[in-house]
C-alpha positions in Angstrom: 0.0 0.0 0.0 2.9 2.3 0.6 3.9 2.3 -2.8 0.8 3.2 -4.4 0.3 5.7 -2.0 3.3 7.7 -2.8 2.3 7.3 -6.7 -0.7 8.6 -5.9 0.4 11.3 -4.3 3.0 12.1 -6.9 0.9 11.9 -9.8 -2.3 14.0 -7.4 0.6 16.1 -6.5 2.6 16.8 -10.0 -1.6 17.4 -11.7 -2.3 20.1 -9.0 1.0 22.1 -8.7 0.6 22.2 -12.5 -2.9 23.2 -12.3 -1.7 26.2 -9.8 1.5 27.3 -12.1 -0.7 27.5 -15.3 -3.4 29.8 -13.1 -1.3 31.9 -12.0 0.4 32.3 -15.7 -2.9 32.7 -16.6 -3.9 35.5 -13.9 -1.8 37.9 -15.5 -3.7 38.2 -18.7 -6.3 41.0 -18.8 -8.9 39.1 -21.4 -10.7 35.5 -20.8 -7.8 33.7 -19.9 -8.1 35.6 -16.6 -11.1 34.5 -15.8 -9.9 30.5 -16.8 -6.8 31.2 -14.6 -8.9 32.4 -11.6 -11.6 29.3 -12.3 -8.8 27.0 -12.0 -7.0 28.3 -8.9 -10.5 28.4 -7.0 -11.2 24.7 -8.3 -7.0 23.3 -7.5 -5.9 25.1 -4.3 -8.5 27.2 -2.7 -7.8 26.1 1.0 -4.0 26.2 0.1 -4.9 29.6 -0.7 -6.5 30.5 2.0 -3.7 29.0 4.6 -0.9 31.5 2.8 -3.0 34.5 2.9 -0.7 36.5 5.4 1.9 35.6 2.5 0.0 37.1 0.1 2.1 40.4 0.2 5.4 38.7 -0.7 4.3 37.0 -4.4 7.2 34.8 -5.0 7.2 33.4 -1.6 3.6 33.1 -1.5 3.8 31.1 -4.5 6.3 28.8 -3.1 5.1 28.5 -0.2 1.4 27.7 -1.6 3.1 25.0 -4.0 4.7 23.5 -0.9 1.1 23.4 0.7 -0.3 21.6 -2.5 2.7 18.7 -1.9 1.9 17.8 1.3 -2.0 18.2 1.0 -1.2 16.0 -2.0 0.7 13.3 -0.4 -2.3 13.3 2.7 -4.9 12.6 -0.2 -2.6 9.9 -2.1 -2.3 8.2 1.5 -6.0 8.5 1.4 -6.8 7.4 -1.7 -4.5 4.4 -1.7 -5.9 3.3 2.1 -9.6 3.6 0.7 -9.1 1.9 -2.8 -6.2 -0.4 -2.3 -7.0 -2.1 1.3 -10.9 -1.3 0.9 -13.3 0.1 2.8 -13.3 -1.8 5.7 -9.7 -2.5 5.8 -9.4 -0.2 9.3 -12.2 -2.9 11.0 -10.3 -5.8 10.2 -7.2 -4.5 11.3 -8.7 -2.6 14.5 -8.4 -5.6 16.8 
């Protein structure tokens, strides 16, 4: 199970961070791509977002440091994924005892 969840996370983590790069590209156009940028950051990273906020102030550090949110909140939800779909649902009963 380990090994599928650090795939998991890796390919959750790789889709998301290049979700957030492309947004943000796409944020400093002043036509429709704007508004696709801003759909796709509120869609990706929203809660990542709104942890950096104090950040916000400091733009390449708040883009780091929101990138380094997405890895680890990617590597939580490939551990989940790979505990819920590889073991099963009721993997955590079996194993409770």
């Amino acid at each position: 199970m380990k090994r599928t969840a650090i795939r998991a996370a890796f390919v959750i983590g790789i889709v998301r961070i290049f979700a957030f790069w492309t947004a943000m590209r796409l944020m400093q156009a002043s036509d429709i791509r704007q508004v696709v940028g801003y759909f796709l950051l509120m869609v990706t990273c929203l809660p990542e977002m709104g942890v950096a906020k104090p950040l916000r102030f400091n733009v390449p550090g708040w883009v780091v440091f929101v990138t380094g949110l997405i890895a680890a909140t990617s590597l939580a939800l490939g551990y989940a994924w790979a505990r819920l779909f590889v073991d099963g649902p009721r993997a955590t009963e079996r194993k409770s005892f």
